[in-house]
C-alpha positions in Angstrom: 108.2 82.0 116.1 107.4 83.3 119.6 110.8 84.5 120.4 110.9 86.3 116.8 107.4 88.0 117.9 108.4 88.8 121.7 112.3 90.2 119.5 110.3 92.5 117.7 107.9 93.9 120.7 110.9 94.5 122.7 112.4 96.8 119.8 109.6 98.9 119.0 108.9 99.4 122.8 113.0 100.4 122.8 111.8 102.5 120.0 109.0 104.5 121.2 111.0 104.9 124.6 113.7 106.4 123.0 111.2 108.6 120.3 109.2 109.7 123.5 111.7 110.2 126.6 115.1 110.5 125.2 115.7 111.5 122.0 117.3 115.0 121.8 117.3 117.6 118.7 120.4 118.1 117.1 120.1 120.5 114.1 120.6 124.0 115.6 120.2 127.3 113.9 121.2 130.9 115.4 119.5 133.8 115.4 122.0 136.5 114.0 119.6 138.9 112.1 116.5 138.1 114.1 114.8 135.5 111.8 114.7 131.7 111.5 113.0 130.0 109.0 111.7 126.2 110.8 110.2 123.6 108.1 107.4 121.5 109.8 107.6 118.0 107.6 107.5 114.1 107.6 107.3 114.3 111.7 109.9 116.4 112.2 110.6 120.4 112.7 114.1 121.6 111.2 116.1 123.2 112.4 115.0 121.2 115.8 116.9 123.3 118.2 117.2 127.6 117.6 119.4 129.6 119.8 118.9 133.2 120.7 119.9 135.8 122.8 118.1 136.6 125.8 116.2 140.2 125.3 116.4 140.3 121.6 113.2 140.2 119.3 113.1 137.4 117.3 111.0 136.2 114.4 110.5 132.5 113.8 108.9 131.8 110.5 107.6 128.6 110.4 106.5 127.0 106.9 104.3 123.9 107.5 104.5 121.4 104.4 103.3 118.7 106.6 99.4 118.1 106.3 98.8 116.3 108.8 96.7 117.2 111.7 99.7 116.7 114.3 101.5 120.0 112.3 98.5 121.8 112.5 99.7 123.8 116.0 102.9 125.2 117.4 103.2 125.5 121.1 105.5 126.7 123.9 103.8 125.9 126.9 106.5 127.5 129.0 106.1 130.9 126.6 102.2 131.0 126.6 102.1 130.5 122.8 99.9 128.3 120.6 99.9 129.1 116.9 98.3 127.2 114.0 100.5 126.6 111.2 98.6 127.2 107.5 100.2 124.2 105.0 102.2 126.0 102.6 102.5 129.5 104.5 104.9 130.8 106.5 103.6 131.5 110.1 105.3 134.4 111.9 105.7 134.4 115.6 107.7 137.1 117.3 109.1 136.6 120.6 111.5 138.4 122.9 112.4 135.9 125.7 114.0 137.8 128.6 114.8 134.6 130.8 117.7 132.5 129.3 116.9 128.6 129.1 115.5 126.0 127.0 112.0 126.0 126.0 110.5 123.4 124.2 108.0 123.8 121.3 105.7 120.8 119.9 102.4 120.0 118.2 99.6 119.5 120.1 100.4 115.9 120.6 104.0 116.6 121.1 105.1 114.0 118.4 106.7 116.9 116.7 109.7 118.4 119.3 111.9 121.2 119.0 113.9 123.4 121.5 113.8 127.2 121.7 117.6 128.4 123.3 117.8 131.4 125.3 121.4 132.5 125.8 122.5 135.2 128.5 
């Protein structure tokens, strides 16, 4: 019975490893006409991963559904921006990143992860 116990301890701790350190968004959306449209629900933001181009407005419209206190926020540390999210309203944040990169963009207790492209 020990074995089964110490099994299952070693799988979750695989688990929240992998959730916390090194698991990497895969849906991507482009920004062609200058809006994206991110769902925030069930613990996850989709699309996960936006691309833009580097010194183009951009509007990200972000519709929580989640109600959760973890959705509540939006932030890019790396961008200066904290937003709250209203369930069941879109949230409009306009950017215009200059600097190409990848900036990252959580909840406030970055269990919710997405990544903001930046092309040159």
């Amino acid at each position: 019975m020990s074995i089964l116990v110490n099994i299952v301890g070693l799988g979750l701790i695989a688990l929240i490893v992998w959730w916390f350190w090194l698991y990497r968004p895969t849906a991507a959306a482009q920004s062609n006409s200058g809006a994206v449209s991110i769902t925030v629900d069930d613990g996850v933001y989709s699309p996960s991963r936006v691309s833009v181009k580097s010194n183009q407005p951009v509007v990200l419209r972000f519709m929580r559904k989640d109600p959760s206190p973890c959705a509540a926020m939006v932030i890019f540390d790396d961008l200066n921006i904290s937003e709250e999210l209203p369930v069941g309203k879109p949230k409009e944040i306009s950017l215009k990143v200059e600097k190409p990169g990848t900036y990252a963009f959580t909840c406030q207790m970055k269990m919710y992860r997405g990544e903001l492209v930046v092309e040159g």
